[in-house]
C-alpha positions as CSV (number, residue, x, y, z in Angstrom):
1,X,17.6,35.8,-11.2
2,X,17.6,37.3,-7.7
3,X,21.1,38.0,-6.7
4,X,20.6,37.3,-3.2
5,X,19.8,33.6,-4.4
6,X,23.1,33.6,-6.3
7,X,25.4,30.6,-4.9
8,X,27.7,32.3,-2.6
9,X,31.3,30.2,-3.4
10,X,32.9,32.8,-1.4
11,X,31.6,32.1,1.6
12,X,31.6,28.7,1.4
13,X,35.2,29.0,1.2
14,X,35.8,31.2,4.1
15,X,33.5,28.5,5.8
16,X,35.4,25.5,4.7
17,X,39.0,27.4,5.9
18,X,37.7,28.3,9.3
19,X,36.1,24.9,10.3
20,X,39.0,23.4,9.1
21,X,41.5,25.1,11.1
22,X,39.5,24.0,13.8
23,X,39.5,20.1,12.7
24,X,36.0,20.2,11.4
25,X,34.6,18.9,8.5
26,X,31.4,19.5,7.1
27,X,29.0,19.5,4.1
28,X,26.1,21.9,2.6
29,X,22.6,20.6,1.1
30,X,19.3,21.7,-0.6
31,X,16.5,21.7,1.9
32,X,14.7,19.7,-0.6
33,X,16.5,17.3,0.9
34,X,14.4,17.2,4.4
35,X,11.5,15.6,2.0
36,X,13.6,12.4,1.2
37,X,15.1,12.5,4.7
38,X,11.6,12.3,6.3
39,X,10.2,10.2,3.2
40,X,13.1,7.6,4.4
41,X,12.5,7.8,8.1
42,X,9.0,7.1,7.7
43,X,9.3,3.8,5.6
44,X,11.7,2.3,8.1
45,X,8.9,3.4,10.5
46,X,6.1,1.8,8.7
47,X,8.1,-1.2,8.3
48,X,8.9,-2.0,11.8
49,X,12.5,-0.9,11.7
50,X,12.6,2.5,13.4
51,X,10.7,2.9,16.2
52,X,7.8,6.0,16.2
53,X,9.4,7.3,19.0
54,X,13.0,8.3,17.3
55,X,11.1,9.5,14.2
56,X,8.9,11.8,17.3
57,X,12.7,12.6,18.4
58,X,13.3,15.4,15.8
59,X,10.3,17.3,17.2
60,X,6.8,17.6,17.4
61,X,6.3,17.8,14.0
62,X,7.7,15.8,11.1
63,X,8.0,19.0,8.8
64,X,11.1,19.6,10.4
65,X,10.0,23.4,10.8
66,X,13.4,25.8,11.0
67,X,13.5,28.6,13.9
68,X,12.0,32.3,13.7
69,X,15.7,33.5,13.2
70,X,16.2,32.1,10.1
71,X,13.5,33.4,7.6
72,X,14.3,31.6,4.8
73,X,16.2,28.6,4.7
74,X,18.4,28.2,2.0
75,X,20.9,25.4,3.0
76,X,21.1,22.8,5.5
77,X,25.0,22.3,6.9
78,X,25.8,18.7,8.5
79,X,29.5,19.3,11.0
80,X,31.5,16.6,11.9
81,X,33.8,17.1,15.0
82,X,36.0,14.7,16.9
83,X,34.9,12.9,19.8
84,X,36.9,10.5,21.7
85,X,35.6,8.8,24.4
86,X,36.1,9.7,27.5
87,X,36.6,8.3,31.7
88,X,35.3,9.6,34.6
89,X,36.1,8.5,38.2
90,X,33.6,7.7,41.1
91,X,34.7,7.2,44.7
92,X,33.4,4.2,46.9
93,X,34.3,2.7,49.8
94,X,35.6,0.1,48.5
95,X,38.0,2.6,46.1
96,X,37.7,4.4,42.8
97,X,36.0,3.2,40.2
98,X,36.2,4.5,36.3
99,X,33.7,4.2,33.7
100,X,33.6,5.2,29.7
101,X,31.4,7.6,28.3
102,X,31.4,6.9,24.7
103,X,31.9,9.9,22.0
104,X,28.5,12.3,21.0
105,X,27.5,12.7,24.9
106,X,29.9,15.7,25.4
107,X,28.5,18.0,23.0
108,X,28.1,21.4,24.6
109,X,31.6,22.8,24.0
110,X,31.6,21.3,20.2
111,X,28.6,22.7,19.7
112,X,29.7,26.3,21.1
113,X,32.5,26.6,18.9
114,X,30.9,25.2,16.3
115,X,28.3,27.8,15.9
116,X,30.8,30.5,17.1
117,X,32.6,29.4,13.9
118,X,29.7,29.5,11.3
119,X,28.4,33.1,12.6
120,X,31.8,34.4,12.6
121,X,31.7,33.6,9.0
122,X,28.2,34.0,8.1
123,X,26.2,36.8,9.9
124,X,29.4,39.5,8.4
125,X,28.0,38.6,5.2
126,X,24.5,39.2,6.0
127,X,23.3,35.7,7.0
128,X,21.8,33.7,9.9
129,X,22.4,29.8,11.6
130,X,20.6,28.5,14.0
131,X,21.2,24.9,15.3
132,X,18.4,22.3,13.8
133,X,17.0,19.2,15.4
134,X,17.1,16.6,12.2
135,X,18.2,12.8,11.1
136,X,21.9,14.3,11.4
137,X,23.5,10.4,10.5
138,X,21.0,10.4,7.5
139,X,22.1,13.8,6.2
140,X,25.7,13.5,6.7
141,X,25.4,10.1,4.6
142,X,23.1,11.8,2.0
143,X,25.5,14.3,1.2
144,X,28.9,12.0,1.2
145,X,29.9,13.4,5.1
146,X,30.1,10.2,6.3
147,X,29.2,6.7,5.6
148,X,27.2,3.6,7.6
149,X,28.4,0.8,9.0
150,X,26.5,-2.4,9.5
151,X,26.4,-1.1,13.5
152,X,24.4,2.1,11.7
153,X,27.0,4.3,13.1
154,X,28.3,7.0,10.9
155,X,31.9,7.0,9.9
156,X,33.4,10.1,9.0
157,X,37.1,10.2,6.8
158,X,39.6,11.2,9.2
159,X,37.6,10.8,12.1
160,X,36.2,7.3,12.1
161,X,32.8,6.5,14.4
162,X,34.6,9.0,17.5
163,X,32.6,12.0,16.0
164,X,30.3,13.9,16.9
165,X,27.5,15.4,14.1
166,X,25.4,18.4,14.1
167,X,23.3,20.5,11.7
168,X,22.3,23.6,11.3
169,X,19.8,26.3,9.0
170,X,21.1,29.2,7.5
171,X,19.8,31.6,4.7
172,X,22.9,31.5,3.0
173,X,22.5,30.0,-0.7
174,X,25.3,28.2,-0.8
175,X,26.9,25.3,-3.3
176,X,25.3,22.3,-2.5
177,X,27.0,18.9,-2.4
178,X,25.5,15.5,-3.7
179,X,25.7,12.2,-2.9
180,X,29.5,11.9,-3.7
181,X,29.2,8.3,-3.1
182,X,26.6,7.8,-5.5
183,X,24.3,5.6,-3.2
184,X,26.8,3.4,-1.7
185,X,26.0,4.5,1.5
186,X,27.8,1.7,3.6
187,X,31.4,1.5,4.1
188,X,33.4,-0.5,2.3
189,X,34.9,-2.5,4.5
190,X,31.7,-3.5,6.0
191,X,30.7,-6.3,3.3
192,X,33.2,-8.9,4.0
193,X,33.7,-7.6,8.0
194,X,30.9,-8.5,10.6
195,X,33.0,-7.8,13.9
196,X,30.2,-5.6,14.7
197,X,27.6,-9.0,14.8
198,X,29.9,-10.9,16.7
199,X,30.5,-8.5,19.7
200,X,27.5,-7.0,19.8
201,X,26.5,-7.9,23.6
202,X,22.0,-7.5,23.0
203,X,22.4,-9.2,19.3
204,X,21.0,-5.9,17.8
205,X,23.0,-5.8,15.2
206,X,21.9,-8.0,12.1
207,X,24.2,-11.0,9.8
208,X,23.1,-9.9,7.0
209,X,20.6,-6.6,6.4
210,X,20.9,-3.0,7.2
211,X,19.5,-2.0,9.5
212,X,19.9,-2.9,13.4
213,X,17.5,-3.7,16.0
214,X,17.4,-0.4,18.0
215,X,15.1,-0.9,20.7
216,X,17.6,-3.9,21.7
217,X,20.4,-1.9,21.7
218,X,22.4,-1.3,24.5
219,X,22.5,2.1,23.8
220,X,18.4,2.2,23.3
221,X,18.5,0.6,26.8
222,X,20.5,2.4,29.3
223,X,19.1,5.9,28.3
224,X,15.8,4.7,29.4
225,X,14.5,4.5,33.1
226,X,13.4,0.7,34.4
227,X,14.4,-2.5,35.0
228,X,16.7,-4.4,32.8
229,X,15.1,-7.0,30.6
230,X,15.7,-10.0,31.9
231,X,17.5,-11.3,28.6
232,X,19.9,-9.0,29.1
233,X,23.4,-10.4,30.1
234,X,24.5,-8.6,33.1
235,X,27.7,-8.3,31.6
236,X,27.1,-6.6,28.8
237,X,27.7,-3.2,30.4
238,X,31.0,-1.4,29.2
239,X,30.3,2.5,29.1
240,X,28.2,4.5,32.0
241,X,25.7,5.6,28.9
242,X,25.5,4.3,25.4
243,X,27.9,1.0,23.8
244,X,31.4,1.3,22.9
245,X,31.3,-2.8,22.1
246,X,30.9,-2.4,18.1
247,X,32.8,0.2,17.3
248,X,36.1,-1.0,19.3
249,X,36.0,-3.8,17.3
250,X,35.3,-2.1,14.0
251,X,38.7,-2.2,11.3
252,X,37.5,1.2,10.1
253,X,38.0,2.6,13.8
254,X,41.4,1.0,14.1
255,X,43.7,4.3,13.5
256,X,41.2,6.6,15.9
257,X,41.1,4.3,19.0
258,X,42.8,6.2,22.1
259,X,42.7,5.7,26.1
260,X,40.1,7.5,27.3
261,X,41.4,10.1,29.7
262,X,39.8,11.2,33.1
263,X,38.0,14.1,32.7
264,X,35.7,14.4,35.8
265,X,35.7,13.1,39.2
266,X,32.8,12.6,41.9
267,X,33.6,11.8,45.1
268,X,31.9,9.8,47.8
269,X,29.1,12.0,48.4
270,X,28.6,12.6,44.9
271,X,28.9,9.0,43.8
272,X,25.9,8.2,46.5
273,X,23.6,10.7,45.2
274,X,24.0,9.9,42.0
275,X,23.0,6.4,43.1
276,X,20.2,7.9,44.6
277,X,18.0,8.1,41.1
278,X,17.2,11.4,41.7
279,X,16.2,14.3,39.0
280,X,18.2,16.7,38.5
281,X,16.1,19.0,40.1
282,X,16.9,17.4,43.4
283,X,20.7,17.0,43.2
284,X,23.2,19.4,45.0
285,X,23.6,22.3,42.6
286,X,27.6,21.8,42.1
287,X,26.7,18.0,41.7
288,X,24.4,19.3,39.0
289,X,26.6,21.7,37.4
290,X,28.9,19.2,37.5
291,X,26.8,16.9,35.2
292,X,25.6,19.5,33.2
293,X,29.4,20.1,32.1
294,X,29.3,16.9,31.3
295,X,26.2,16.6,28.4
296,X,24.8,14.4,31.8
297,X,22.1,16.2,33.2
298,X,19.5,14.6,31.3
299,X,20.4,11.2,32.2
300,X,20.2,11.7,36.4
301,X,17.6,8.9,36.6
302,X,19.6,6.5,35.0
303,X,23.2,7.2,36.0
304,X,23.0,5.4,39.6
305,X,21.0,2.3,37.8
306,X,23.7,2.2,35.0
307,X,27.0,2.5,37.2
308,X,25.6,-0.3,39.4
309,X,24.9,-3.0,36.0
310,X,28.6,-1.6,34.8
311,X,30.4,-2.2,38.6
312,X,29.0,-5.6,38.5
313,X,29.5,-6.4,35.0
314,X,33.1,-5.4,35.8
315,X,33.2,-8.2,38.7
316,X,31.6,-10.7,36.4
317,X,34.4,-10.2,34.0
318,X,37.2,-10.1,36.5
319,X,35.6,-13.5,37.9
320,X,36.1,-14.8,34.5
321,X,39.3,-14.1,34.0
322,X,40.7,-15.2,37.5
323,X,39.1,-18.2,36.6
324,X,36.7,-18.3,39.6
């Protein structure tokens, strides 16, 4: 056997004991893997349940084709890191006004220390990672990482849905896990519990089945430019981007919910180019910058339209509960 295909235990250990120092969890797997990965991706596809374009999402091509950096893969790593949601504060005449960005969005900083991390481990012992673009929720469930819910959110021990998941290749041969949870893939709370059915403000999310309707999520929706559709109730908004309604309500979440804390602030200037609809391209640069610390760059098109739906979902729900 070629001893540079050997399993390398040792550095699988020096991998576990540096992530986890730094509250991160994470699993290895064959890139056989990929083929059932994409096998399962494309059956939901052909059966109406996935959409073509989040299968298109992973890349061009469905071969899910590693970079130049890392000649040969050898494993795939799935990382779980915490991340809670968060506040930031907009100014208006009227006042300030706070909205929720739910946990994934800020990824840039995980991500750095993340791969910091793995290279600090891997490239002494003579290996490569490069980040990969792949079903990351499918592969953390696949190799016992996490778990779905009925919402299709991942659930990670010790971390509930507030996590954020990335993968990576690497030419490292190391131990691979298997499905430790022996194809029960859903939690087990989620059987007898459908908190996430009732709440759910577009109905996406199914009585009975397993998989949700993703084009009607809320989620789906506000990371799209356009108009609303018009059965959408207008106060179904709760988070500047994404849907925070399932998983606040979810038991397994029940030990990881915090307050969000406010972690950026735009004032009025900002706020009103921001409402503007603009590209990025075309903001201020320190507005940009700004955003860009934020994971929010991306979504300049959509921010103005979305704080708008959430300010008046906000006065729908105050109206409600004054009684007016």
């Amino acid at each position: 056997m070629d001893g540079v295909r050997v399993k390398d235990s040792g550095v699988k250990t020096r991998l576990t004991e540096a992530l986890s120092a730094a509250g991160l969890f994470f699993r290895a797997a064959d890139p056989a893997l990929l083929v059932e990965l994409e096998g399962i991706l494309t059956e939901l596809v052909a059966k109406g349940a996935v959409s073509r374009e989040l299968l298109e999402t992973y890349g061009p091509s469905p071969e899910f084709v590693p970079p130049e950096e890392v000649k040969e893969v050898r494993s795939l790593l799935v990382v779980a890191a915490s991340s809670p949601a968060v506040k930031v504060r907009f100014h208006f005449e009227e006042g300030p006004f706070e909205a929720v960005i739910p946990p994934t969005y800020i990824s840039t900083p995980i991500r750095e220390e993340t791969v910091r991390l793995l290279r600090s481990v891997l490239e002494p012992a003579g290996y490569s990672v490069a980040r990969a673009s792949l079903p990351v929720k499918l592969l953390a469930v696949r190799t016992g990482l996490a778990r779905y819910g009925r919402n299709n959110v991942a659930y990670v021990p010790n971390l509930g849905s507030f996590v954020r998941l990335d993968a990576y290749w690497t030419d490292a041969p190391l131990p691979h896990e298997e499905d430790v949870f022996q194809g029960s893939w859903r939690l087990s709370s989620c059987p007898p519990c459908r908190n996430c059915h009732h709440v759910c403000p577009t109905g996406c999310i199914p009585y009975d089945g397993t998989v949700i309707e993703a084009t009607r999520c809320l989620t789906y929706l506000n990371e799209r430019e356009g108009e609303w559709p018009a059965w959408l109730d207008p106060a179904a908004h709760n988070a500047l981007i994404g849907c925070l309604r399932c998983q606040e309500l979810c038991p397994a979440d029940r030990f990881f919910l915090r307050i969000p804390k406010v972690v950026a602030e735009f004032d009025r200037k900002e706020t009103q180019w921001i409402l503007q609809y603009r590209p990025a391209e075309e903001l201020p640069p320190a507005l940009r910058d700004k955003l860009r610390a934020l994971d929010l760059e991306e979504y300049t098109t959509v921010l103005g339209r979305n704080l708008r739906a959430l300010r008046t979902a906000e006065r729908i729900r105050q109206a409600l509960r004054s009684g007016d």
